[in-house]
N, C-alpha and C positions, 0 to 999 in steps of 0.2 A: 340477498341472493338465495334461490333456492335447490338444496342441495340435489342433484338427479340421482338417480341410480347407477351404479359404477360402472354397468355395460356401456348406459347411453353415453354417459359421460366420457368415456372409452373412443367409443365410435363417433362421438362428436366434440373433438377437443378443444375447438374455435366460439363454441356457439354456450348461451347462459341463458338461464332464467331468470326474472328478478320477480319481488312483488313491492310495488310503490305504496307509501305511504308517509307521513306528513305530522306533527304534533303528540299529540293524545291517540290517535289512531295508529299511526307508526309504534310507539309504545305497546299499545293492547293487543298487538298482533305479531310482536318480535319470536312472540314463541308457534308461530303458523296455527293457532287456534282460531280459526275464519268460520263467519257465520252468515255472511255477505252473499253477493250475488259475482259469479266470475267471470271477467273479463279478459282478452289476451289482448293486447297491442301488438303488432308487426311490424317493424319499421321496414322500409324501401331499402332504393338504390344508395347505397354510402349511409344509410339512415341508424341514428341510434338507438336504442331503448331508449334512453333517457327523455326520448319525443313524450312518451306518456305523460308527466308531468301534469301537463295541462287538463287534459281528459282525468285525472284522477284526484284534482285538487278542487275544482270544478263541481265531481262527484259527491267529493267530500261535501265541502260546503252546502249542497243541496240536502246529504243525509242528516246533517245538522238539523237543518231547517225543519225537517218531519222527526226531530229526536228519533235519530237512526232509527224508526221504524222500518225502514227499509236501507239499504245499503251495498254498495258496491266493492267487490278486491278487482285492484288493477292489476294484471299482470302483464312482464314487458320482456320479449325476448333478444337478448342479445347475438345479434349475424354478426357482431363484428366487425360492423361496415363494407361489406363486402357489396362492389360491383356489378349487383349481381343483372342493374338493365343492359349492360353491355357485354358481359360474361358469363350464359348460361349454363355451365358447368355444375355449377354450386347449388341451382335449384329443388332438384329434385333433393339434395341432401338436407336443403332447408324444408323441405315441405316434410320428411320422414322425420326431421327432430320438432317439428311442430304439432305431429300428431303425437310423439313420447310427450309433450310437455303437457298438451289436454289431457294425456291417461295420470299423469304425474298431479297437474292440480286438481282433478277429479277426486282422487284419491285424496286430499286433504281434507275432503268434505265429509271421509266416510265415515260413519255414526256420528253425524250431527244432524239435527233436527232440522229439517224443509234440505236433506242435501240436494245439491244439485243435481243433474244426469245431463246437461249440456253446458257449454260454453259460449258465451258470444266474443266474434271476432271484430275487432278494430283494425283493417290492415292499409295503410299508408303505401302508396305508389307500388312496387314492387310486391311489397306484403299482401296486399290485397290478392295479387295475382298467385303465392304464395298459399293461402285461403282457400284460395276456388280450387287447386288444383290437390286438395288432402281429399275431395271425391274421388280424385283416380287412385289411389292408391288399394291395393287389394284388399287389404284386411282394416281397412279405416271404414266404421260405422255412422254413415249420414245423423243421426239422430243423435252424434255426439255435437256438432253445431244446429243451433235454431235462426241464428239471426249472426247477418255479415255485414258490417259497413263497412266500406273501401274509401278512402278519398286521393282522388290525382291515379287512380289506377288506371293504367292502359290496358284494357282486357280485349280490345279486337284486337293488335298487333304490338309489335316490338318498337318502337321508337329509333333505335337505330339495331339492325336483325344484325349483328355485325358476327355472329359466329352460330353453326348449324344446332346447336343444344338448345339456344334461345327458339325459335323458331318452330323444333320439334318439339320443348313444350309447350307452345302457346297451342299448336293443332290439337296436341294431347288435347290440351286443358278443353280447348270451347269446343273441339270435338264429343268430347264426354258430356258435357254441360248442354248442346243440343241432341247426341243422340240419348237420353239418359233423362230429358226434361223431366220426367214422371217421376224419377224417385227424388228431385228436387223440391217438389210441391213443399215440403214440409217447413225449406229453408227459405230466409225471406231475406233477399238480399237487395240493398242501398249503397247503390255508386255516388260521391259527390264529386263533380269535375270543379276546378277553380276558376275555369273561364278565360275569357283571351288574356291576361296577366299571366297566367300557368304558360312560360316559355318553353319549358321542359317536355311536357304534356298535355298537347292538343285535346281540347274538351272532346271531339269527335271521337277518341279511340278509349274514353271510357263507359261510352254506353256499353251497356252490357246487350250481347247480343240475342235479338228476341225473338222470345219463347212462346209458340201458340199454344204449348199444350196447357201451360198454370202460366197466371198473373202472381207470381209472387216476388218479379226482381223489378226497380225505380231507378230507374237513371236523371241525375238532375242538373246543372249547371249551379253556382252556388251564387250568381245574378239573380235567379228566380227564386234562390231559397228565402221563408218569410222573416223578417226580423237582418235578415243578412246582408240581400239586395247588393252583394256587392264581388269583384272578383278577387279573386287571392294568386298570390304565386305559388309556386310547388312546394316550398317547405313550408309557408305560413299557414296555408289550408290547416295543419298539424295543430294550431294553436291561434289561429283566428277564434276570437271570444262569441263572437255572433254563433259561428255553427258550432263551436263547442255546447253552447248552453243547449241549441237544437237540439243536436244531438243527447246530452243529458238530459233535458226533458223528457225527449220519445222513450230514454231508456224506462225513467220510473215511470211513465203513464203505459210500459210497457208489464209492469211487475203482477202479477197474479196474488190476489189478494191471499189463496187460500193455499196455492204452496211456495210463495214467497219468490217464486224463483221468475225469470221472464214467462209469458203466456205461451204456453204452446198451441195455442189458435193463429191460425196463419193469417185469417181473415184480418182477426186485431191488430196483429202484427202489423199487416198494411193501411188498414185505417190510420194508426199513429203513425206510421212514417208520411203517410200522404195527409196528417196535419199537420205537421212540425214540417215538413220540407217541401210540400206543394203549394197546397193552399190551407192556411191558415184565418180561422173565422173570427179570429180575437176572443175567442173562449176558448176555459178551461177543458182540455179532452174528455169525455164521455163517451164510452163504449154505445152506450144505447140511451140515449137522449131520448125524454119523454114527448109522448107525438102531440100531447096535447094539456095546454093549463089554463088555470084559474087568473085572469088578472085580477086581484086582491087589493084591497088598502083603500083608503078613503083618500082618492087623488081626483082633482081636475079631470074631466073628462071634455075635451075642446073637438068640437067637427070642423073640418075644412074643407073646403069645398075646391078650393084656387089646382089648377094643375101644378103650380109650382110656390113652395114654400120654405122660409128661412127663419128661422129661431138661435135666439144668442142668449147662451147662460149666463150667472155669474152670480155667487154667492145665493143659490136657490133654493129655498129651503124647504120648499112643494114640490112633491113631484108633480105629472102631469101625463095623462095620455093623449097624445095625439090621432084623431080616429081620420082618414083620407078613405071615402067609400069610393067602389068600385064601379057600382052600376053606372052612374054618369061619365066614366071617362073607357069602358071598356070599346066604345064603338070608337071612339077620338083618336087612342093612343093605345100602342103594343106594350111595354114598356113602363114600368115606374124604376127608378134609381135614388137611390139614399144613401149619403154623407153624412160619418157622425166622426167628431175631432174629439171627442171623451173616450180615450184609449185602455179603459176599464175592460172582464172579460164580464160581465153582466149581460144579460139579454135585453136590449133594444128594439128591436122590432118584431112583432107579430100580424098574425093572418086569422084575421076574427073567421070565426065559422059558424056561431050564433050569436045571438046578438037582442038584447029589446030597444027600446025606443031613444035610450039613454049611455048604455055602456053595452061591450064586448063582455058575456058571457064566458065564453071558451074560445080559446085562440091555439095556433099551432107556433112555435117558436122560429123564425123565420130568421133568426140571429145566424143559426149556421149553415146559412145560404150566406152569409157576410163573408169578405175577403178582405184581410188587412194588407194596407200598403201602408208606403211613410208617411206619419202625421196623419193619417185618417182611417177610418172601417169603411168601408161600404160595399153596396148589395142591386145588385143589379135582376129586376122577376121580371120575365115574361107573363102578360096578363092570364095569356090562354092557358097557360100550366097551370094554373089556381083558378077554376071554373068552381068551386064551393066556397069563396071565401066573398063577404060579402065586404071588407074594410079590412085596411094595411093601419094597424096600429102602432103609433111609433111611441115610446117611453121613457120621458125626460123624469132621472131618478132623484130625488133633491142633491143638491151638492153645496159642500162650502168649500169656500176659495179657489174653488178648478171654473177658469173660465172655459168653456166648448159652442161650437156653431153645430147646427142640424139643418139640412137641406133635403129637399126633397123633389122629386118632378116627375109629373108623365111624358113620357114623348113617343114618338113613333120613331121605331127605327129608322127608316130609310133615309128621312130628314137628319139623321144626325152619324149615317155611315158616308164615308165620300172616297169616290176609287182614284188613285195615284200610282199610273202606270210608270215602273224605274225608267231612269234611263239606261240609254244600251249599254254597250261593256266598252266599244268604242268610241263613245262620245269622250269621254279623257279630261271629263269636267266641264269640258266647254260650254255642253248644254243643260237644262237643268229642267224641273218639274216643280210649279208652281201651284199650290191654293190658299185661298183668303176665307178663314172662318171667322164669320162674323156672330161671336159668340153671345146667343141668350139664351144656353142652356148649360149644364155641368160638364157633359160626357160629350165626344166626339172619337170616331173610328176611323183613321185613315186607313183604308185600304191597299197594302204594296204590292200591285200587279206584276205579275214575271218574276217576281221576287225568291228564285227556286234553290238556286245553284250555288256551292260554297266558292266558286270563283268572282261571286257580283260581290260588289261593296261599294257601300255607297256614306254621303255624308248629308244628316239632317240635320236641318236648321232652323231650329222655333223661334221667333221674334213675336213675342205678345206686346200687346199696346191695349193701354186701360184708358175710360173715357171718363173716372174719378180718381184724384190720386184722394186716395186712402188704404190705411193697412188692410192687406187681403192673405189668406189664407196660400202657400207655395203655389205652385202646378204641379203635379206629377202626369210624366212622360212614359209608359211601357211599352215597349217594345215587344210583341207577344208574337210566338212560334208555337203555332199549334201543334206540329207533329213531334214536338219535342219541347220538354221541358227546358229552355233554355234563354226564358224572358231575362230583359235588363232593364232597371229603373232607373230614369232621372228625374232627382227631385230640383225645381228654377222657382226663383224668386219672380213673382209679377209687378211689372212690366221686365222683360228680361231677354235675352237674344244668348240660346242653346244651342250647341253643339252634338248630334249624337252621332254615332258612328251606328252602322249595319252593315252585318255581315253574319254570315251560317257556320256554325260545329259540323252539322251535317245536314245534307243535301235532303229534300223533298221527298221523299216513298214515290214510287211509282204510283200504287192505287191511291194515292192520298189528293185529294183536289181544294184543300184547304189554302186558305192566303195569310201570310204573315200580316200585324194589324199593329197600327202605332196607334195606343189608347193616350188619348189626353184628356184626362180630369182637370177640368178647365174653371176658370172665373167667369160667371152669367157676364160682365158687364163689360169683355175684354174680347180683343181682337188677335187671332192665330194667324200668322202668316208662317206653313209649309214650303220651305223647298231643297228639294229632292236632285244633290249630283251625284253624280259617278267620281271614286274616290279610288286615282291612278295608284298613290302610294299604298292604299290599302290593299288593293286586288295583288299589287308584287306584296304585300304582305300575306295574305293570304295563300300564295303559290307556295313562299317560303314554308310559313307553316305547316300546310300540306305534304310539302314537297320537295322541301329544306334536306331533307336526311336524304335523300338519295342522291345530291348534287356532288358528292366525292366520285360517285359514277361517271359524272358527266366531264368534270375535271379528267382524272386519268383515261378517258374517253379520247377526248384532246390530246393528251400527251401521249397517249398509244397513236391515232393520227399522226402526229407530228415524227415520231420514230419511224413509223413507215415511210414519209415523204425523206427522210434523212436516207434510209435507206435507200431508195430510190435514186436520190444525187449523188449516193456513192456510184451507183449503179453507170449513171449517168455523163457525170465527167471527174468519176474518181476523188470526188471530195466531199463531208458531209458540210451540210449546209448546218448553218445558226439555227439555233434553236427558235427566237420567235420570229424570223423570217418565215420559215418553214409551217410554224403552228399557222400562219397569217395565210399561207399560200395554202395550207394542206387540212388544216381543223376545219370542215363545212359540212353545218348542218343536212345540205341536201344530201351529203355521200349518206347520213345515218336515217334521219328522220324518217321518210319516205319510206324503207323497208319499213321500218316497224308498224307505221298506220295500213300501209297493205295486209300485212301479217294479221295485222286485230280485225280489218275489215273481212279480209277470208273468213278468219276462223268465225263467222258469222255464219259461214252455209256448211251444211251439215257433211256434204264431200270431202271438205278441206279438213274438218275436225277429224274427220273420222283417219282422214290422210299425218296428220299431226296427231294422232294417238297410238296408230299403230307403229309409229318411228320412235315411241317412248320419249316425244319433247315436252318438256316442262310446259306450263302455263306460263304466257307471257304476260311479264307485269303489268304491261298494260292496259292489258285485256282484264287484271281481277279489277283494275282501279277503277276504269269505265262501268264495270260492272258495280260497282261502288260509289257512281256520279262522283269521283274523284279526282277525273282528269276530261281535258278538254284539249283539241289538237295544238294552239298557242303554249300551252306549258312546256312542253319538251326543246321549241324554240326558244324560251326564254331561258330554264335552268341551262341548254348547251350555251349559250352566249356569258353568262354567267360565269359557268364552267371552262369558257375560252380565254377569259378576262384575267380568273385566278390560275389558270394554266400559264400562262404568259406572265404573270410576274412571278409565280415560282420557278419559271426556268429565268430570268433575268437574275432573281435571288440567288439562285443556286451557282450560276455563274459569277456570279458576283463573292459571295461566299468562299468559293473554291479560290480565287484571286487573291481572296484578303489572307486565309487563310498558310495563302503559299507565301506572301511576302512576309507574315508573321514567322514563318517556320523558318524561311530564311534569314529573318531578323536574327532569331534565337539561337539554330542550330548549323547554320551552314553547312548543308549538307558536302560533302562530297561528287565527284563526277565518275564513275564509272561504268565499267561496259554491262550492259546486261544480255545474258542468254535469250534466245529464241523461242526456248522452247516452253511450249502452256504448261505441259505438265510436268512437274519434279515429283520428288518424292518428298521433299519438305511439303510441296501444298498439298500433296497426297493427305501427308500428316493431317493439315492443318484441315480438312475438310473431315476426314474420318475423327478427328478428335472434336468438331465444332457437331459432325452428327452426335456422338455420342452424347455432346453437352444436350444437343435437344431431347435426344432418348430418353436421358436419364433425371433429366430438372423439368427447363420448360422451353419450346418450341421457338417463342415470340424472344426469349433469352439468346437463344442461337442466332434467331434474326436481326438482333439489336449488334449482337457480335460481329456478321459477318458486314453488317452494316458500316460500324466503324472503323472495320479493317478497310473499306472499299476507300472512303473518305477520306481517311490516313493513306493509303498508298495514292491517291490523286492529289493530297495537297503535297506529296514526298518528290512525285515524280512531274508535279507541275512547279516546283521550286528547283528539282534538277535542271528543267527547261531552260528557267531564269537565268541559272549559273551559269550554262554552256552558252546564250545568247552573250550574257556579259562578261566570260572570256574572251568570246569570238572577236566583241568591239573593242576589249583590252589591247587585245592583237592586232587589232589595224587592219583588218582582212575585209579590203572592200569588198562591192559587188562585184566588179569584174576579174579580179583574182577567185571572188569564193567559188569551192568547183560546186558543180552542180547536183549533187549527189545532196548538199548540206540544204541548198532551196528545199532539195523534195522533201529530206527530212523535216525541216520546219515544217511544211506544209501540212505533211502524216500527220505531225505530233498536234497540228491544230484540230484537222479533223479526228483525231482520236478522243483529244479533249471534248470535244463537243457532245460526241459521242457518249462517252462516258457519263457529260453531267444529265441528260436524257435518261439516261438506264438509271442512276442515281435518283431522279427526279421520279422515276415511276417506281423505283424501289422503298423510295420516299411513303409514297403511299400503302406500299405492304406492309410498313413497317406501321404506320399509324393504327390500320384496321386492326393489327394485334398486337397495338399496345395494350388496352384493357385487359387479358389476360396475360401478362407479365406485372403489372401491377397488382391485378390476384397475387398470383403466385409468389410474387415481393412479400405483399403485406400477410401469404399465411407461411411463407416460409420455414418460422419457427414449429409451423405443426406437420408441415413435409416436405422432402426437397422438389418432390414429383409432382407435377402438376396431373390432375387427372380429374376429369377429362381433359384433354387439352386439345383444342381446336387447329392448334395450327401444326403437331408435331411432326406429319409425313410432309408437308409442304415447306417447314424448313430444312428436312434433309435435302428436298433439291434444293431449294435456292442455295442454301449453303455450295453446293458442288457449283449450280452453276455460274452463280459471282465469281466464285475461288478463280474459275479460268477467264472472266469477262474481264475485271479488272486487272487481267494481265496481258490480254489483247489489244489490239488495236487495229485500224484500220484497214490497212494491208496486207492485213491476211484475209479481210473478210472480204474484200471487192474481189478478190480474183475465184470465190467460192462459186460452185454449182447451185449453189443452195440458195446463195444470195437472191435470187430472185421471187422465190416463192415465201422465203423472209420480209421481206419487202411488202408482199400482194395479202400477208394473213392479217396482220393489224387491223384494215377494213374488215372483212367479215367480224375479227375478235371484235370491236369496237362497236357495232348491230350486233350479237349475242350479248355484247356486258348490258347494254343501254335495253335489251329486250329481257334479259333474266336476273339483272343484277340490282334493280332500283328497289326492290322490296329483300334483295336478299346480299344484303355487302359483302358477305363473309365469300362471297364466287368473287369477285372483284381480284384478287391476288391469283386466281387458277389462270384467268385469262392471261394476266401479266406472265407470268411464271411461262405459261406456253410459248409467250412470242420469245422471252429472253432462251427459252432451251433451242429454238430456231437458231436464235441470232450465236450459240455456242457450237453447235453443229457446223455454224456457217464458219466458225474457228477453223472448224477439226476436218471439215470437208473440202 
C-alpha cells in the first residue's frame, strides 16, 4: 500500500493505492525505491485492485528474461468495488483521485536516473472510462498519460444509463475527446472488446469513437487479436494469458532504448499496438526494418517453374532457396499466396530485385507482408504492386527435428473469390445459400452480400470432403469485417462438417462499400461445401444484446397501460378489473408504436425539427439509434411483447405473493377486526411521511424508497388477512345469502377491487424501486465513510413518492370512482407510455418521473 498524502487521503477515505509485486522483486521494492517503468491498473464496475496480478506477474517474468534490463512497477488503485456502471455519482471522484495518484507515483521517481514524466494506463471496464475522462478535468496535464489500454470499456454509452450523473459524464467525457481531438494526438489509445462471450458489454459500445483529426486510438475485438483468436467474458478479458502476453510484448517493444521510459513517438506507439493486436507477421517488432538484404550462405539455390508448389521438411540439415520467377506467370495470374507451418520469427520470404543467372543478389524482405494465423504464416502479394522484383524467393532454414510443409501458388483472383448473397431476415431458416468449392488451390473468398446490419445473423456451415484419406494440415476459417477490426477464427480438422455463427458489433458506415469475406485456407485436394441460413434464435439474440437494457421500459410500459384500462373499468361499471385480463385487453403495441415511428419519420424534414426545438423536446431515442443503424422498425414489436409477457407474470406473481403472504400472517399473528377511520390524512401519517422525508434528506433517497416500499406491502398483506378474518367470521355465523344485507356484498366487492388496485400500483412501484437499487447499495457499502449519499440520484423523487404512497395505501376504491379527476387519470397513462417508450430506452433513470406522475393523478383523484 502506498501511503498518499494526508489531504487526499482526507478527501478520499474509500479509495487506496497499491503497488504489486511478487518474490525477489516485492522484497527489492518494499522500501518504494523504483527504477522501473510505471504502470496504473483501474479496475471497473465492482472491480478490485487485486485484478492486477496477472498483468504484473507476466511483467515480471518477461523483465526476467532480458535480466531486468528493462522493467515494469505495477500499480493498482483501489475503488473499493463500487458500482460505479450503474451509479454515477462516484465518477468524477474517481477520476480526481486518479489524477492525485499519477502526481503521487510520479513523485517516487524524483532524482532517479531515466525518471519518468508520464504514466501508462491499464483501465478495465469502467476504469478505462475512468482514464479517458482525467482529460476534462481543469488542471490535469495531457502529457502526464502517453499510452491507454482499456479492455471491456464501454466508451460510446452507459450499459444500463440508469441514473442522470452516469450519462452526464459519458457526454462530458466523448464530448471533450472529440471536440479537443488535437490535443490528444500525443496519447495513443487501445480499446480491446471480448467479443460476443462479453455478456455484460457489447463489443459495439467500446469502439472508441472516431477521430478524423489524428489516427492515434485502435479499437479491436479480441477474436481478431493475433495469438489470441479468441472471445473472453468480462472479467476474464482481465487475465486471459493470450492478450496479457500481447499486451506485455507491445509494452517492451514499446520501451525507448535511450530514456528507458515508454517511446514518446506516437507513430511507434501505433505501429506496436497495430503488431501485437492487428496483424501480426510472425516477426520480432522492428521499428524500421531494413528495405533491403544480402541472401548469404552457401545454400541450394532451386528454380521452379510449376504455378503451384509443395515442399515437406524434416530433420533438414541444408538450407535452401526457393527462387519462383515472375516474368512467366505475371500475364497468367494476379496473385501469388504462401503457407509456411514453421512458426519461427525468422525471415522466409523475399522479393529478389537483382539477380544473375544463378542466385538472388539483393532481395527486399517480404516476411512482413506475412500474417500469422493458427498453425500457419502466410502472405498473400498482389503481382502489380511489385513491378521491380524479378523472383519471390522463399527460404527453407536448415532445421533439426521440427517437421514443417511450405506451399506456394499463382492464381487469379476472380477464380478463387465467389459472391454469397445472405439470406433475408425473414426467411427464419427455412431457406438457405448454397456453394460447392471444388478445391485445387489454398485460398478461397466467399463473398457475404447484404451482409450490413447488426440485426442479420446468420449460421455457416463448412462440410469439407477429401478425395485421399491422409493426414493433412487443419482448415482455418476467418471471418473478416473490413470496416472494423472484429475478425473471428475457426480452426476444423479435414474432412470435417463446421458450424460458424455471423453476426455484426457494429453496423456498416455509410461511405463504406466494403463486403464482409469468409476466408478459407483450404486443402488443394479437398472439397468445400458452403451453406448459408438465417439464424431465428441469433437475430432475437442479437435485439437482446442491442436492446436487452431498455426492456424494463417496455415492461412498466405495459403495466402503466394496464393501470389506465383498470381505471377506466372503474370508471365504467364501478369495479377494477384483474390485472392480466386487463394487461390482455389494454397492453397493444398499436396504441404506442406507431406514434413513435411517426415522430422519427417527421423529424426527418427540417419544419418538424425545427418545430421540436423550439418547444425544448429531448431527442427521441429512437431517432439517436437509427441514426446509429441500431434499430430497425421490428425491434420495438418484439421488446413490447416481451415486455407484455414479463409484465403479466409479474402481476400474477405479485397477486399471488400478496395471497401467500396474508395467510402466513394469519397463520402467525391473527390479526384483529376492527373499525378503521375514513379519513387519508392523520397526523400520525403526517409524521410518518415528514419523518421518511427527512430519512431521504439526510442518508439516501432509494433508503426512503425501500421504506415506504415495505410499509405498502405490510399494510396490504395486514389488511388483506383482515379480509380473511371478517369473511371467516361472517361463515362462522351462519349468515347466508339471503339474510346477508346488502351493504356487506358491496363491501366485498370494494375490498376486491381495491386489492387489485393496489397490487398494480405495487407492481409499478416494484419497478422504481429496482432502478434505485444500485444507489442504496452504494450508499450501504460506503456507509462507514458517510451517512449522506451525495450525489444522490433519486433524493427529490423520493420525497414524493414517499407522500404519495403514504395516502395510496390507505385508499381504496371508492373514493376514487366518484372523483372529477378520475377521468383524465385514466386517459394520461397512454400519452405517459409514448413519452417513456420515446425518451426513456437510452435514459432509464426518467422511467420512475413518468410513474410518479400518473400515481400523483391517481392521489388527487383521492383528495378530489
Amino acid at each position: 500500500k502506498i501511503k498518499l498524502p494526508k489531504k487526499t487521503a482526507r478527501r478520499y477515505p474509500a479509495y487506496e493505492l497499491y503497488l504489486y509485486g511478487e518474490g525477489n522483486y516485492a522484497e527489492a521494492n518494499k522500501n518504494l525505491i523504483l527504477t522501473g517503468i510505471p504502470v496504473l491498473f483501474l479496475p471497473g464496475n465492482a472491480g478490485s485492485y487485486k485484478q492486477v496480478r496477472s498483468l504484473g506477474s507476466i511483467a515480471l517474468r518477461k523483465a526476467e528474461d532480458v535480466d531486468f534490463k528493462y522493467h515494469f512497477n505495477f500499480f493498482s488503485v483501489n475503488f473499493n468495488e463500487e458500482l460505479v456502471a450503474l451509479y454515477g455519482g462516484s465518477l468524477q471522484r474517481q477520476t480526481k483521485f486518479v489524477h492525485e495518484c499519477i502526481k503521487v507515483i510520479l513523485k517516487l521517481y524524483r532524482a532517479r536516473e531515466f525518471a519518468p514524466t508520464s504514466v501508462a494506463i491499464i483501465g478495465h471496464s469502467m476504469g478505462g472510462l475512468v482514464a479517458r475522462a482525467l482529460l476534462t478535468l481543469k488542471n490535469f496535464r495531457p502529457d502526464l498519460i502517453n499510452l491507454l489500454i482499456t479492455q471491456a470499456t464501454p466508451h460510446v454509452a452507459p450499459v444500463m444509463p440508469l441514473d442522470k450523473y452516469l450519462t452526464d459524464f459519458y457526454t462530458t467525457v466523448n464530448n471533450h475527446w472529440i471536440l479537443k481531438a488535437q490535443d490528444l494526438r500525443n496519447l495513443t489509445t487501445l480499446s480491446v472488446a471480448g467479443g460476443f462471450r462479453d455478456y455484460q458489454v457489447r463489443s459495439g459500445l467500446t469502439f472508441l469513437p472516431r477521430l478524423s483529426q489524428h489516427d492515434s486510438a485502435l479499437s479491436v475485438v479480441s477474436s481478431a487479436v493475433p495469438r489470441a483468436w479468441a472471445s473472453t467474458d468480462h472479467l476474464s478479458i482481465v487475465w486471459c494469458k493470450e492478450l496479457i502476453l500481447a499486451t506485455i510484448r507491445a509494452f517492451f517493444d514499446l520501451i525507448d532504448e535511450n530514456t528507458r521510459q515508454i517511446t514518446e513517438n506516437p507513430k511507434k506507439r501505433m505501429s506496436v499496438l497495430n503488431h501485437h493486436f492487428v496483424r501480426h507477421p510472425a516477426k520480432t517488432f522492428e521499428e524500421n526494418p531494413e528495405a533491403f538484404t544480402e541472401l548469404t550462405g552457401a545454400f541450394k539455390w532451386i528454380n521452379v517453374k510449376a504455378s503451384k508448389w509443395t515442399y515437406s521438411g524434416y530433420n533438414d540439415s541444408d538450407g535452401k532457396y526457393f527462387t519462383f520467377p515472375l516474368a512467366s506467370h505475371r500475364k497468367s495470374y494476379s496473385h501469388i499466396y504462401c503457407q509456411n507451418s514453421m512458426l519461427d520469427t525468422n525471415s522466409w520470404i523475399y522479393g529478389c530485385v537483382s539477380s544473375n543467372s544463378s542466385m538472388c543478389l539483393e532481395a527486399t524482405d517480404l516476411s512482413w507482408r506475412a500474417e500469422l494465423l493458427p498453425a500457419v504464416k502466410v502472405v498473400i502479394l498482389k503481382l502489380e504492386d511489385y513491378p521491380s522484383l524479378s523472383h519471390i524467393v522463399v527460404y527453407v532454414q536448415p532445421t533439426v527435428g521440427n517437421k514443417f510443409t511450405l506451399d506456394c501458388e499463382f492464381f487469379e483472383e476472380d477464380s478463387r473469390t465467389v459472391q454469397l448473397p445472405v439470406t433475408h431476415l425473414f426467411s427464419f431458416g427455412l431457406s438457405s445459400r448454397k456453394i460447392l468449392l471444388n478445391s485445387t488451390g489454398l485460398l478461397y473468398n466467399v463473398q457475404l452480400q447484404h451482409f450490413d446490419q447488426i440485426y442479420q445473423a446468420f449460421k455457416i456451415y463448412i462440410e469439407s470432403h477429401c478425395q485421399l484419406p491422409k493426414e493433412r494440415k487443419p482448415s482455418v476459417y476467418r471471418l473478416h469485417i473490413p470496416w472494423s477490426h472484429e475478425d473471428s477464427i475457426t480452426v476444423a480438422k479435414v474432412p470435417s462438417f463446421t458450424e460458424i455463427s455471423a453476426k455484426l458489433h457494429i453496423a456498416q458506415p455509410e461511405n463504406d462499400s466494403s463486403v464482409p469475406v469468409l476466408n478459407i485456407y483450404s486443402s488443394s485436394d479437398c472439397q468445400y461445401e458452403v451453406t448459408l441460413k438465417t439464424s431465428l434464435l441469433q437475430i432475437l439474440g442479437q435485439i437482446i444484446r442491442f436492446h436487452g437494457c431498455s426492456l424494463p421500459v417496455y415492461v412498466v410500459s405495459n403495466i402503466l397501460l394496464t393501470y389506465g384500462g383498470q381505471l377506466s373499468t372503474l370508471i365504467s361499471t364501478g369495479q377494477c378489473s384483474e390485472f392480466p385480463l386487463e394487461l390482455v385487453r389494454t397492453a397493444k403495441p398499436y396504441k404506442v408504436d406507431p406514434i413513435i415511428s411517426i415522430v422519427v419519420f417527421l423529424l426527418g424534414f427540417n419544419w418538424f425539427r425545427e418545430i421540436w426545438d423550439s418547444l425544448s423536446l429531448p431527442e427521441v431515442d429512437a431517432a439517436i439509434l437509427s441514426s446509429q443503424d441500431a434499430w430497425f422498425p421490428l425491434v420495438s414489436l418484439i421488446l413490447f411483447l416481451f415486455g407484455t409477457g414479463i409484465a403479466y407474470w409479474s402481476g400474477v406473481f405479485f397477486s399471488s405473493s400478496l395471497r401467500l403472504f396474508s395467510l402466513l400472517w394469519l397463520t402467525l399473528i391473527r390479526p384483529s377486526v376492527h373499525q378503521k377511520g375514513n379519513r387519508l390524512i392523520t397526523p400520525r401519517r403526517v409524521c410518518v411521511v415528514v419523518s421518511l422525508a427527512l430519512v431521504s434528506w439526510t442518508t439516501c433517497g432509494a433508503f426512503a424508497i425501500l421504506m415506504i416500499y415495505l410499509r405498502y406491502v405490510f399494510k396490504e398483506t395486514s389488511q388483506n388477512a383482515v379480509k380473511h378474518t371478517v369473511k371467516k367470521r361472517d361463515s362462522v355465523d351462519g349468515a347466508s345469502e339471503a339474510t346477508q344485507p346488502l351493504c356487506n356484498n358491496r363491501t366485498v366487492a370494494e375490498d376486491v377491487s381495491s386489492l387489485r388496485m393496489h397490487v398494480t400500483i405495487l407492481n409499478l412501484f416494484t419497478w422504481i424501486m429496482l432502478l434505485n437499487l444500485p444507489s442504496l447499495i452504494y450508499w450501504l457499502k460506503n456507509l462507514r465513510y458517510n451517512v449522506r449519499l451525495d450525489p444522490d440520484p433519486c433524493r427529490s423523487t423520493a420525497i414524493i413518492l414517499v407522500s404519495i404512497l403514504e395516502i395510496l395505501m390507505n385508499s381504496n376504491t371508492s373514493e376514487v370512482k366518484s372523483s372529477k379527476l378520475l377521468k383524465i387519470a385514466a386517459k394520461v397513462p397512454l400519452p405517459l407510455s409514448v413519452a417513456m417508450l420515446a425518451f426513456g430506452q437510452m435514459h432509464l433513470y426518467k422511467v420512475p418521473h413518468f410513474i410518479t406522475f400518473s400515481l400523483l393523478l391517481h392521489v388527487l383523484c383521492c383528495i378530489v
